[in-house]
N, C-alpha and C positions, 0 to 999 in steps of 0.2 A: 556475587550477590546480585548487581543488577542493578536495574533504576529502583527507587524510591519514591513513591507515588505521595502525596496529598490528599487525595480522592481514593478514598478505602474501595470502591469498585474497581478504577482504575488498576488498584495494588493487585488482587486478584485477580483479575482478568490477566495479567501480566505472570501472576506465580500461577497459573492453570487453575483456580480454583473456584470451580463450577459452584458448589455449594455455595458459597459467598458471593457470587458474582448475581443468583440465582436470587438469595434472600435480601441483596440490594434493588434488583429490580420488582421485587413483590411488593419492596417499601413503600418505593415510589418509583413509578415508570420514566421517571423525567431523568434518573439515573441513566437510565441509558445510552441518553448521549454527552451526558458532561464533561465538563473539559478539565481536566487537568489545570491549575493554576499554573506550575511551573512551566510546560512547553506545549500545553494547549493538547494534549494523546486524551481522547476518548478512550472506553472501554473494548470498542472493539479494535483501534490502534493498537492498543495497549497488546491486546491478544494476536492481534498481527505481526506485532515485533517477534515474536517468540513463535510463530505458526500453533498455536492451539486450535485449532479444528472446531474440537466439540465446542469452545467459549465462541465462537465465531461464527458459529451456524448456530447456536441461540441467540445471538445478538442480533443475528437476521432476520430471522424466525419473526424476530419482535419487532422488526423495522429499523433497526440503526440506522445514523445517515452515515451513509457510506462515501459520501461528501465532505463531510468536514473538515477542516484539516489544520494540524498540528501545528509548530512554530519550528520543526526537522522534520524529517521524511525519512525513508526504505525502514523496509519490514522486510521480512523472508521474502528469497524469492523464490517460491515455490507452487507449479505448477497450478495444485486444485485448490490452493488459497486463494489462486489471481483467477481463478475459472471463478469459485465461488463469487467472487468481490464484484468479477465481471456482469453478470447475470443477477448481483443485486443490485446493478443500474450504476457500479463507478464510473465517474468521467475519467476516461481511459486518457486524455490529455491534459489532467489538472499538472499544473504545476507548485511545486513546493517554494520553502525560501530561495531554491540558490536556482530556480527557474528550469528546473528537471524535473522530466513525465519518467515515470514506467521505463520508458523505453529508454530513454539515457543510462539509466540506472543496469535493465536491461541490456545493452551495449557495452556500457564498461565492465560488467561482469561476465559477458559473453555468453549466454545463456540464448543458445542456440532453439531453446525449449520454452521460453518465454516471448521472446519475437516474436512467431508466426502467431501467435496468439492474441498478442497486442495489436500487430498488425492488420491481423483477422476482426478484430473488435476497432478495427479504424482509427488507431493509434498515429499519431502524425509525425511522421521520420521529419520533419523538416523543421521542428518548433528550437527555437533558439533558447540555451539557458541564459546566465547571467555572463556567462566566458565569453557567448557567442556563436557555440559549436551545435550543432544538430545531430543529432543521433549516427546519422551518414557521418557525420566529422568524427565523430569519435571514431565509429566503425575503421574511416581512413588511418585515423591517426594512429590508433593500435592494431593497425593490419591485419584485422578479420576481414579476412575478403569474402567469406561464405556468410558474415552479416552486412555487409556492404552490397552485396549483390542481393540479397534478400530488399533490403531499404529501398535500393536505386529501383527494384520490380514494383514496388507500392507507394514510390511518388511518382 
């Protein structure tokens, strides 16, 4: 089933549902960027957990702030979502609750294809979470040396 939304935008942006997601912001544009009562997910969050595409480039379209941020974090990680999200002006080094960017996220999943991408958009290998570790430390710790040596070339 999924999360359970509060925020009837929210709900469909989340079940992919353009139509609904489309007739909430015709209501009122200020939908757009609301928040979730329960853990703070915006509509286009919402549609980022799930990789929707199409809900995600109308959200853009119309200005979301692609800033704001939830009360958890990771969404898909998937290539032309984070190109998208990049190029609608994301802070490539926000940090969530537990004090991880992109790139930690990135690293512990090892997404060899997400990296240079982050890094390319000036993503900061060095930012400390709440543990302590920087992206490098993870990289170390789980013995990706072909992400390890990518990080050590970009600080």
């Amino acid at each position: 089933m999924g999360i359970l939304y509060s925020e009837p935008i929210c709900q469909a942006a989340y079940q992919n549902d353009l139509g609904q997601v489309w007739r909430w912001v015709r209501e009122d544009r200020s939908y757009i960027n609301i928040q979730d009562g329960f853990n703070g997910d915006t509509p286009l969050i919402c549609a980022c957990r799930r990789g929707h595409m199409r809900i995600i480039s109308f959200l853009l379209r119309r200005n979301a702030d692609v800033n704001l941020k939830n009360q958890v974090s990771k969404t898909k990680q998937n290539e032309a979502l984070v190109r998208m999200l990049l190029n609608a002006g994301v802070d490539v080094n926000a940090i969530d609750c537990y004090g991880c960017t992109a790139l930690h996220y990135a690293c512990e999943m090892k997404n060899q294809t997400l990296i240079p991408l982050l890094l390319e958009a000036h993503a900061n290998p060095m930012i400390k979470n709440k543990d302590g570790e920087t992206s490098l430390d993870i990289a170390q710790r789980l013995k990706f040396s072909q992400i390890e040596l990518m990080l050590r070339k970009a600080s």
